[in-house]
TIBAKE-590193 format. One record per residue (C-alpha): residue number from 0; residue in one letter; x, y, z. Coordinates in steps of 0.05 Angstrom, whole numbers, padded with zeros to 5 digits. Layout:
N
<node NUM "A" <X Y Z>>
...
This chain:
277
<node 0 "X" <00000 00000 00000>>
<node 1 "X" <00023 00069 -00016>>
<node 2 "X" <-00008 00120 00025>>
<node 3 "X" <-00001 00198 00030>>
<node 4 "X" <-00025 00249 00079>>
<node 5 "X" <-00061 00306 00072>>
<node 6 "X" <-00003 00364 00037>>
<node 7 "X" <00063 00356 00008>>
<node 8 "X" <00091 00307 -00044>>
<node 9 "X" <00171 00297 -00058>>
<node 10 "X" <00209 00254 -00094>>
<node 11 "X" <00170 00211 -00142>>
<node 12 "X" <00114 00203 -00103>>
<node 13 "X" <00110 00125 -00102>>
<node 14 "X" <00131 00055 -00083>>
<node 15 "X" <00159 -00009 -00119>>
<node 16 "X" <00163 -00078 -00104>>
<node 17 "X" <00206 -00134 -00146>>
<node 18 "X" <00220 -00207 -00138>>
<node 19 "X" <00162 -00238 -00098>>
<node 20 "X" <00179 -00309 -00067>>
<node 21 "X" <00145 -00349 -00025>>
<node 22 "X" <00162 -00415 00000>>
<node 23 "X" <00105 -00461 00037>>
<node 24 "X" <00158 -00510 00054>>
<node 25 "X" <00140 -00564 -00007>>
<node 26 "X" <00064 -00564 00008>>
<node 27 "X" <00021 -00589 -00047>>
<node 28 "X" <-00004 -00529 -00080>>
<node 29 "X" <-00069 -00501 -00076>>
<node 30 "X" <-00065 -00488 -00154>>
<node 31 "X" <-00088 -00554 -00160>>
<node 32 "X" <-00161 -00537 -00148>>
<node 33 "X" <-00145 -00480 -00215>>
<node 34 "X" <-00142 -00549 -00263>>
<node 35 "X" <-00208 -00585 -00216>>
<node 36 "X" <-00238 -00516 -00230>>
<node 37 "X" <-00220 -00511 -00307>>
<node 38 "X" <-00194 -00444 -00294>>
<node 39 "X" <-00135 -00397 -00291>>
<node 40 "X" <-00158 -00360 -00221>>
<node 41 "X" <-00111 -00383 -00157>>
<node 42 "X" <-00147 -00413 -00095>>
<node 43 "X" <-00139 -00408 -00024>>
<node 44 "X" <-00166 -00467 00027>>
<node 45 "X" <-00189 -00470 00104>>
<node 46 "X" <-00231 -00491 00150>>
<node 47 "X" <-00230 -00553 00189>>
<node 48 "X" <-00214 -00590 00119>>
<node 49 "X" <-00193 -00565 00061>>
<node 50 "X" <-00224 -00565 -00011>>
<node 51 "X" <-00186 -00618 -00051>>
<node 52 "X" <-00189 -00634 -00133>>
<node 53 "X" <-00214 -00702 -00150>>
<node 54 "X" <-00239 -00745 -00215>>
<node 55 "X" <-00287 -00794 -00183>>
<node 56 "X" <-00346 -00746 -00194>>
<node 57 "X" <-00342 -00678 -00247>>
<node 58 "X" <-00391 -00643 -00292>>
<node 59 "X" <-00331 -00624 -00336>>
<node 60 "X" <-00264 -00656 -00368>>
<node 61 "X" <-00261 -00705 -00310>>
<node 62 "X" <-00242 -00672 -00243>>
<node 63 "X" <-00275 -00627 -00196>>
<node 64 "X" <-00263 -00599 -00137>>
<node 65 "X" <-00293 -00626 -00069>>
<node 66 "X" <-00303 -00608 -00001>>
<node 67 "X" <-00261 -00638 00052>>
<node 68 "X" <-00287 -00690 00105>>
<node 69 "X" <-00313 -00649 00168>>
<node 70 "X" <-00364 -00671 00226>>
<node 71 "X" <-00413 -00629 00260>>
<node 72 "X" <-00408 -00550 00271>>
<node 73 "X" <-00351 -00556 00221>>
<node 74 "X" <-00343 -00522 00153>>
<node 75 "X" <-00300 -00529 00096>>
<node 76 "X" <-00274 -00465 00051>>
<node 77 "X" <-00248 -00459 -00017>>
<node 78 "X" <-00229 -00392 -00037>>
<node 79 "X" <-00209 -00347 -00101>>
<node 80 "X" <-00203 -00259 -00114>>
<node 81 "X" <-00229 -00229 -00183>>
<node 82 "X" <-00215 -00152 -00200>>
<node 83 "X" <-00267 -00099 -00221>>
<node 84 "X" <-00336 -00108 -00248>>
<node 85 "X" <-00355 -00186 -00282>>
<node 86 "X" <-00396 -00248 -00287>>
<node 87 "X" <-00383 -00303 -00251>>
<node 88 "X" <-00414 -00368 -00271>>
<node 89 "X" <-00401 -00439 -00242>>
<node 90 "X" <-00427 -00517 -00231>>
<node 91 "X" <-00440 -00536 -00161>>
<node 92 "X" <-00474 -00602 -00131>>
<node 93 "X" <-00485 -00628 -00063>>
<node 94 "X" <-00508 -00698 -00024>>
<node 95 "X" <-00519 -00673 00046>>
<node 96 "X" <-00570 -00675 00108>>
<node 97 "X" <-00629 -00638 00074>>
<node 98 "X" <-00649 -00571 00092>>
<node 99 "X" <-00593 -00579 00155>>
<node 100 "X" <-00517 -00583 00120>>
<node 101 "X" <-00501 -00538 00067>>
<node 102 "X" <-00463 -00518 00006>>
<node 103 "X" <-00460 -00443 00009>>
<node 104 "X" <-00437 -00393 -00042>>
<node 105 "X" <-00410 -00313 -00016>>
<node 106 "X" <-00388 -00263 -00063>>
<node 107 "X" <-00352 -00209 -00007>>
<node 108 "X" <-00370 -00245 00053>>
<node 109 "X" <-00442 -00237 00026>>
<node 110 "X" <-00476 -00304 00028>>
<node 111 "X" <-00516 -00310 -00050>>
<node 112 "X" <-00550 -00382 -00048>>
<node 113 "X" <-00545 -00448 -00017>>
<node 114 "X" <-00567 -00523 -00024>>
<node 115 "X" <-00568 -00581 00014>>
<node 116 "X" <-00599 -00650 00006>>
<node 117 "X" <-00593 -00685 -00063>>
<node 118 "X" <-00577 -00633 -00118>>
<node 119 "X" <-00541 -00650 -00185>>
<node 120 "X" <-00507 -00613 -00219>>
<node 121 "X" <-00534 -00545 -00227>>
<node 122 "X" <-00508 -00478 -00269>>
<node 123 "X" <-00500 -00417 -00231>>
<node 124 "X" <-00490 -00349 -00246>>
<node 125 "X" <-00478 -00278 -00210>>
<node 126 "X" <-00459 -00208 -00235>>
<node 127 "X" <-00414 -00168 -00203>>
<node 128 "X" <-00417 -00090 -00220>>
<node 129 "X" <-00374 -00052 -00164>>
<node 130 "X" <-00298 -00032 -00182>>
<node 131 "X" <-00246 -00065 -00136>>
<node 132 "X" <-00236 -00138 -00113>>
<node 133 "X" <-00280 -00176 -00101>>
<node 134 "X" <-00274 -00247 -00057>>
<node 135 "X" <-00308 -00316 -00081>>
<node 136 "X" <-00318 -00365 -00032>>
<node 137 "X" <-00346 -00437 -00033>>
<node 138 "X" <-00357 -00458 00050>>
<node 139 "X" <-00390 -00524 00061>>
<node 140 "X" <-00420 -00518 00127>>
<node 141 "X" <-00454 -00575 00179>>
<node 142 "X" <-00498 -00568 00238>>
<node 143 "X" <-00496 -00599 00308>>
<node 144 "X" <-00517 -00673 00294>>
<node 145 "X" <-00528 -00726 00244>>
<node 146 "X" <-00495 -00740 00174>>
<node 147 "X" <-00527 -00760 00107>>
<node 148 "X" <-00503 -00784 00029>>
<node 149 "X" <-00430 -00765 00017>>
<node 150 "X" <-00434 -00708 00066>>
<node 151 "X" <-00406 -00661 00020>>
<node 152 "X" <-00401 -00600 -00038>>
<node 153 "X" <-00367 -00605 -00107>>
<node 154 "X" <-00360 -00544 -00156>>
<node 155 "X" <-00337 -00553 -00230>>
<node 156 "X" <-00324 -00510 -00295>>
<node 157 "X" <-00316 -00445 -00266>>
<node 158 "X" <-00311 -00383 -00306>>
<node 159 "X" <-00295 -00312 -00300>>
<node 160 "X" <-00320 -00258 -00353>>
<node 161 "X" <-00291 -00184 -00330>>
<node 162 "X" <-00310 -00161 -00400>>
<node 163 "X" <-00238 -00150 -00436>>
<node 164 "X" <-00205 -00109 -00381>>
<node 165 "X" <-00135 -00113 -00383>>
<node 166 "X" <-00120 -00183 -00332>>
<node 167 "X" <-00086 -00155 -00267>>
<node 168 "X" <-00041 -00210 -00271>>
<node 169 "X" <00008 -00172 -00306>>
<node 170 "X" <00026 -00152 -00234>>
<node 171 "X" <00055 -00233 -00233>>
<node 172 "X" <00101 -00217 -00285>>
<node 173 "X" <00131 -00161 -00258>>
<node 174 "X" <00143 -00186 -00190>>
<node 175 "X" <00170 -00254 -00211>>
<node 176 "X" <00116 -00306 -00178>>
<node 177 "X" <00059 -00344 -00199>>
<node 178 "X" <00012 -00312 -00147>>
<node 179 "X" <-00038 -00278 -00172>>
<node 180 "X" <-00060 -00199 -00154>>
<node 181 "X" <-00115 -00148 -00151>>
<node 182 "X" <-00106 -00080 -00151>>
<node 183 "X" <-00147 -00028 -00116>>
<node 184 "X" <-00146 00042 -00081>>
<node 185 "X" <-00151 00102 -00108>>
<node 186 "X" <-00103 00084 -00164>>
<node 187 "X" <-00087 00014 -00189>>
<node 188 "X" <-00013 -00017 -00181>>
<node 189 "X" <00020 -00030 -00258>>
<node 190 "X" <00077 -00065 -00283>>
<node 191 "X" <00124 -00015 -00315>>
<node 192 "X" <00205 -00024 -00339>>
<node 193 "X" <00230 00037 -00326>>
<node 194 "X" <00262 00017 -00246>>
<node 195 "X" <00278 -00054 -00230>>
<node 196 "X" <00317 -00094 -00183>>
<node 197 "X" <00308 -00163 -00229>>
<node 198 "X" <00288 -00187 -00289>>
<node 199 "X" <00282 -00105 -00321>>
<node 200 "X" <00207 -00098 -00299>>
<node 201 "X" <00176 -00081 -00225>>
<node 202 "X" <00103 -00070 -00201>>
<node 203 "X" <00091 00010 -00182>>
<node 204 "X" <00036 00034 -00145>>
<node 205 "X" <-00012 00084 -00178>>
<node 206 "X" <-00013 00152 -00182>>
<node 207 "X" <-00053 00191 -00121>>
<node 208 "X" <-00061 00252 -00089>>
<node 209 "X" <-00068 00278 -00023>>
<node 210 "X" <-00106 00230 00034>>
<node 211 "X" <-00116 00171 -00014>>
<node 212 "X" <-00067 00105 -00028>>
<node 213 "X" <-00066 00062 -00081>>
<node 214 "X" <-00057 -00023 -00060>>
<node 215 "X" <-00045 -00090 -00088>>
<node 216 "X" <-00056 -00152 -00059>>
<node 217 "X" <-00047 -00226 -00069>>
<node 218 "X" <-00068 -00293 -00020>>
<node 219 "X" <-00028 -00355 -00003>>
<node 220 "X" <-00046 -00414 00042>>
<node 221 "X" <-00009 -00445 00100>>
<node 222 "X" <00055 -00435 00132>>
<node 223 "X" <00115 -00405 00088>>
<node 224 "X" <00166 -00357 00087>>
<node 225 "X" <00153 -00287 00039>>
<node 226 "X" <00203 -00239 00017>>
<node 227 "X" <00206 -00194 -00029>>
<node 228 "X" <00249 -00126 -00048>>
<node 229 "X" <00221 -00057 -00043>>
<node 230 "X" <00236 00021 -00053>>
<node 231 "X" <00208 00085 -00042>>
<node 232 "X" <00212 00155 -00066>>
<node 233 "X" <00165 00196 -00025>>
<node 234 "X" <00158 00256 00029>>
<node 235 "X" <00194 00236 00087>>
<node 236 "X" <00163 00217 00146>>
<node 237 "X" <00087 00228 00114>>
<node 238 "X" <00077 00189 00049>>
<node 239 "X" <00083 00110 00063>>
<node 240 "X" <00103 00047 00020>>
<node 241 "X" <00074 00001 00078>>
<node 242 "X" <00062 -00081 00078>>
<node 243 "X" <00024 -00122 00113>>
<node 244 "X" <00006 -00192 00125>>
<node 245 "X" <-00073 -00213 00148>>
<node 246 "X" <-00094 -00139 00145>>
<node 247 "X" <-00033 -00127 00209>>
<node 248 "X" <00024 -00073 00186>>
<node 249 "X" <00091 -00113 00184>>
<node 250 "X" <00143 -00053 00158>>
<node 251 "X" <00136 00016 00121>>
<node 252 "X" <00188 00060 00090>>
<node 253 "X" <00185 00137 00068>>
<node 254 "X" <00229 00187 00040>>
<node 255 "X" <00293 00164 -00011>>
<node 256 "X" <00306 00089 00004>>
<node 257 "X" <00330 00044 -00048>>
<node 258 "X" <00313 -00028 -00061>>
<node 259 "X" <00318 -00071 -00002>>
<node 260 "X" <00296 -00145 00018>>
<node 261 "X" <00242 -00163 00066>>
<node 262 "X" <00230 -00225 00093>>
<node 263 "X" <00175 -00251 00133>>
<node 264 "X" <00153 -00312 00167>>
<node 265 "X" <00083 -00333 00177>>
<node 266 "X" <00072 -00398 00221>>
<node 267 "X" <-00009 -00403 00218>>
<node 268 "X" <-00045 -00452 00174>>
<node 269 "X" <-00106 -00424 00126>>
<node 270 "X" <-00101 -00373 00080>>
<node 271 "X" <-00066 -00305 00094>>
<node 272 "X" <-00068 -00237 00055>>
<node 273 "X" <-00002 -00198 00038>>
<node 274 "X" <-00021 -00132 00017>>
<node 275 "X" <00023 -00076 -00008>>
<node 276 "X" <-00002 00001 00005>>
């Protein structure tokens, strides 16, 4: 996140970052659940199990993704971000405790439908108008008592229409990684070549004025190590490059500072938000 106050600007009135790494120790990655899904959007999974792709049962090219095994007043949670306005569309099915376990759908923490019982495979679709990202979330969820079918959620064929805007994803280019971004703020984050520590391109955060900032964020899942190398040309003291990690500021630098490493440690399982400003 780059943020300014409320007079003043020096220097060149932004932030950079370059050469994003993180490590999750070997875990199987989440990514797997982009091929179950039949798209090109990266997932995050918690809860008390998590989401896993399998071919046993799919509406499309052979592999879906499914729910993990949970017991009562547990839920399952499968995760992915979109940028700026689109339509959303997916397959979803359940075999569950009727009208008592559920396979719920949330666009921004905003539940959108449900089903429980025995439902096949069924098309669903959602618009989304409002600028900025936006969260998708998949959560299958059980009450206090009793079990029934397979006692879980599968969703298949997932697709993501933002109308031809240019893919934020460019952002994954210019800082090295495979992670995948959205942009947001008053001003969107870009990939540009004109500074670089590696690789001769960088991400640079947008162009504001006084009292706004301009952020980019991305999501991985489980335990890992990130670092990543920053600078900042900015008024001293009053305009921030800042970082943080689950919505908690880690570091921020101001003034003239050149490109530096930053490394970070997170030890907590589930998925975690690193979000430049």
């Amino acid at each position: 996140r780059y943020a300014k106050d409320g007079s003043v600007s020096d220097g060149s009135d932004c932030g950079w970052a370059d050469k994003l790494e993180w490590d999750d120790g070997g875990q199987p990655p989440p990514g797997s659940l982009s091929e179950a899904l039949d798209t090109t959007l990266s997932f995050t999974t918690d809860g008390s199990a998590d989401w896993f792709s399998q071919t046993e049962i799919s509406y499309y090219s052979g592999d879906a993704a499914q729910s993990g095994g949970i017991s009562h007043n547990q839920e399952s949670r499968m995760q992915t971000m979109v940028s700026g306005a689109g339509v959303v569309s997916f397959y979803w099915k359940v075999s569950s405790e009727s009208s008592f376990d559920y396979l719920e759908f949330y666009i921004d923490g905003s539940l959108q439908d449900r089903i429980s019982g025995t439902v096949d495979w069924q098309q669903m679709t959602y618009t989304i108008t409002a600028s900025g990202s936006h969260t998708l979330e998949w959560r299958y969820a059980k009450d206090c008592s009793v079990s029934d079918g397979s006692d879980c959620g599968w969703a298949d064929k997932l697709e993501w229409d933002d109308g031809g805007q240019p893919p934020p994803d460019s952002l994954s280019e210019a800082l090295d990684t495979t992670l995948s971004f959205t942009t947001d703020g008053s001003a969107d984050w870009f990939s540009q070549t004109a500074i670089s520590y590696y690789s001769g391109d960088a991400a640079q955060s947008g162009g504001i004025s006084h009292n706004q900032e301009s952020w980019m964020q991305t999501t991985v899942s489980g335990a890992g190590v990130v670092s990543f190398y920053w600078k900042v040309s900015s008024e001293a003291y009053y305009d921030y490059l800042e970082f943080y990690i689950d919505g908690s500021l880690q570091d921020r630098i101001s003034g003239t500072v050149g490109w530096q490493q930053m490394t970070y440690t997170i030890t907590a399982s589930g998925s975690h938000t690193l979000e430049w400003r």
